[in-house]
N, C-alpha and C positions, 0 to 999 in steps of 0.2 A: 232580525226583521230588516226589511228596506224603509229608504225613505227616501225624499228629494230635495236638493239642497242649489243653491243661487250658484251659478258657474258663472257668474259676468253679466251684466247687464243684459234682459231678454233671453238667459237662458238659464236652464237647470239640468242636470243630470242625479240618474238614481246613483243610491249610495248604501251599502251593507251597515249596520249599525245594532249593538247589544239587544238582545230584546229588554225591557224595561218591567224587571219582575219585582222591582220596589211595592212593599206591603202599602197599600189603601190605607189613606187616613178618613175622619169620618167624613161620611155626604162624599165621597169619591168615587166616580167610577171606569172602570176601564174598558175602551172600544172597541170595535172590530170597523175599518173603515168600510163606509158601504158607497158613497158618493160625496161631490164638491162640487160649487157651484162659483165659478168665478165672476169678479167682483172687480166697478173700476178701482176700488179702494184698494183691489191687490196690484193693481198697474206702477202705482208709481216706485213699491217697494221691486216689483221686477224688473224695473227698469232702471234701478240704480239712484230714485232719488231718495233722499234720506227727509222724513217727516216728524214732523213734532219732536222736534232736540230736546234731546234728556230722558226720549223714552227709551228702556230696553231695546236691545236690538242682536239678532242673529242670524246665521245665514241658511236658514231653512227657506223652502219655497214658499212663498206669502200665497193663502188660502185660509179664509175664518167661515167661510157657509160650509157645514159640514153634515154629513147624516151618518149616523153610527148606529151599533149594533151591542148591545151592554153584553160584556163576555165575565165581568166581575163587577161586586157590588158591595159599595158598604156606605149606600145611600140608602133612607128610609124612604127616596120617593121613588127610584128606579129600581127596580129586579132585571136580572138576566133573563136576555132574550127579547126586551121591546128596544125600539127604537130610536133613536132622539138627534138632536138638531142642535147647528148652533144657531148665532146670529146671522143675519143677515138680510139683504133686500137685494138690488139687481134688478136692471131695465125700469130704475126705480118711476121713470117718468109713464110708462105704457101703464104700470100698475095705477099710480096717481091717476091717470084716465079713468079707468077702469071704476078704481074705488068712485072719486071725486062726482062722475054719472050717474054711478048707483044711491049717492047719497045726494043728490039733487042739481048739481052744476047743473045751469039752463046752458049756459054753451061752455066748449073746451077747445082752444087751441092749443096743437102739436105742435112742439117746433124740436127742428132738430139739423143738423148740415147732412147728416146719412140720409135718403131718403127712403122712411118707414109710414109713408101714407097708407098704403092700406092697411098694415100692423094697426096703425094709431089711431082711426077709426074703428077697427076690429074691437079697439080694447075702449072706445067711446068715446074717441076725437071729435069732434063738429067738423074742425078746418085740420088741415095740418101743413104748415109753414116751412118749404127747405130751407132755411137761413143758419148762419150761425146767429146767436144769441145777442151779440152787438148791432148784426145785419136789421135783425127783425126790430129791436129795441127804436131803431131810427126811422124805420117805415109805420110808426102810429103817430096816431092824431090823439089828441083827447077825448075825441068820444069812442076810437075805439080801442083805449086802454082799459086791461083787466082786471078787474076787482081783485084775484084773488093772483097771485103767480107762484107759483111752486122752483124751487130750482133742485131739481135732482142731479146734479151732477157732481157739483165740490170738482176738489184738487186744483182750484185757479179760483184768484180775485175775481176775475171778466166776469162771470156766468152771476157772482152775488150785484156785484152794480148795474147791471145789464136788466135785471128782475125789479132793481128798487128804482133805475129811469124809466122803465118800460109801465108798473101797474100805476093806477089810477089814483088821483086824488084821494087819501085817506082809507089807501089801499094796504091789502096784509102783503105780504113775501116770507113764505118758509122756505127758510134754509133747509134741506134734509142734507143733501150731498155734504159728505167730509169733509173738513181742510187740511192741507197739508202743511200751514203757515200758522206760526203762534197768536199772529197779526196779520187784520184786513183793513186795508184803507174802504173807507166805503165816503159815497156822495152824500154826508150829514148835511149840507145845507139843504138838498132835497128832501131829506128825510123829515126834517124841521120844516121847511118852510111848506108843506103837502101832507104833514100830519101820516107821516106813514108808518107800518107798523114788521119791524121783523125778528120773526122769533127761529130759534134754531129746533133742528127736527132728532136732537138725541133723546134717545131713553134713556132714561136715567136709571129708573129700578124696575119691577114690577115684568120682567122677563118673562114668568112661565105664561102670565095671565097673557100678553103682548101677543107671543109665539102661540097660543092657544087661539085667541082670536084669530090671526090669522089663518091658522090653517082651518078654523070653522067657513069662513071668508073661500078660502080655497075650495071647498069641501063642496061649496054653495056654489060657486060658479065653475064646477071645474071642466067643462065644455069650452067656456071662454077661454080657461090660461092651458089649454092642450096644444098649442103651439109656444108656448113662453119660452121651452126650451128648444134651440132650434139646432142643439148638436152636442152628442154625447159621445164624448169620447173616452177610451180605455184607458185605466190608472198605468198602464203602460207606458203610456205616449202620452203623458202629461205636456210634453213641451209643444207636441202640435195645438193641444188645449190654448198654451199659456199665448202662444204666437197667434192663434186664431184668432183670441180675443181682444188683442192688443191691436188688432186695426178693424176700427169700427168701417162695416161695411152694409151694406143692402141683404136682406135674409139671413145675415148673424142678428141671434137675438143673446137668450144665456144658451152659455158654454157650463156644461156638467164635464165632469171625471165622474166615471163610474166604475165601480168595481167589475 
């Protein structure tokens, strides 16, 4: 079989390698690739920066959103021939719109430096702000600081202290987005003296049920996220994929690899 593997920093090239006919142990199953959705979370590993010291690490091309096609089984939940998924989120902040209106936000501002105004209305903006994240943090007032602030982005300090100067008096901030650092300096006097509240956005356990809801979620609105992905390209030419996604632009939303 082929695979692809990190040539240098921003790039990857395919590579010939064993097919992997090692016997299934139990709850195991094996794939047939069918698509991949790329992730900022694979950005920093394609670009050569090295994250969370001490974890494993190899030189395959970083990709974890996956949809497969079960060719072998020696799982009691999957049979050969359905489907399945891994983790993953991506455009995580359009989603948060989306959901966040459906389950009642009275207002929602966008903010982003790409400018994706009509996207982020589409998905259930109010306002949508071109700013980077420190820009927009200094043009509010008090009153019109937001109760709730979401940061979907991670891989940088700026975007977490930027959410907890920016929301409101006795306001929440989730983290979802990643970090790439073991340690975050953050504005604890703020946090203390404003009574503010920030939790992070990992799953911990409870996968199947997680990925289940969501795609019910999907399943319900899926007129709205029929733009989500806005380029699928060929398990071929994975590196126009990897380079596409790597410069955030205007009408790049997700980047799939497709079989």
């Amino acid at each position: 079989m082929w695979a692809y593997k990190l040539n240098g920093p921003g790039f990857v090239s395919q590579y010939e390698r064993p097919d992997d006919n090692r016997e299934l142990g139990p709850g195991q199953v094996r794939l047939r690739f069918k698509a991949a959705g790329l992730c900022g979370s694979d950005m920093p590993k394609l670009n050569g920066i090295i994250v969370r010291k001490g974890t494993p690490s190899n030189d395959y091309a970083p990709v974890h959103e996956m949809v497969g096609e079960v060719i072998e089984s020696a799982s009691n939940e999957l049979s050969v021939g359905q489907r399945v998924v891994g983790s993953g989120g991506g455009r995580n902040g359009l989603a948060f719109c989306h959901v966040l209106k459906h389950r009642g936000a009275a207002h929602l501002t966008s903010v982003d430096p790409v400018d994706r105004d009509a996207v982020a209305r589409h998905f259930g903006a109010d306002d949508f702000v071109q700013l980077r994240s420190t820009q927009w943090a200094e043009t509010l007032t008090d009153e019109s600081r937001p109760e709730i602030v979401v940061e979907a982005v991670g891989h940088q300090h700026a975007t977490i202290t930027d959410a907890l100067r920016a929301v409101a008096e006795q306001g929440f901030v989730y983290g979802f987005g990643s970090p790439d650092d073991p340690d975050y300096v953050i504005p604890y006097q703020q946090v203390y003296e404003r009574s503010l509240t920030l939790r992070a956005g990992r799953t911990l356990g409870g996968w199947l049920e997680v990925l289940r809801d969501g795609r019910g979620y999907l399943l319900r609105h899926r007129e709205d996220f029929k733009g989500y992905i806005s380029h699928e390209i060929p398990v071929s030419d994975a590196q126009t994929a990897y380079s596409l996604y790597a410069r955030p632009q205007a009408g790049r939303l997700k980047v799939a690899i497709v079989d």
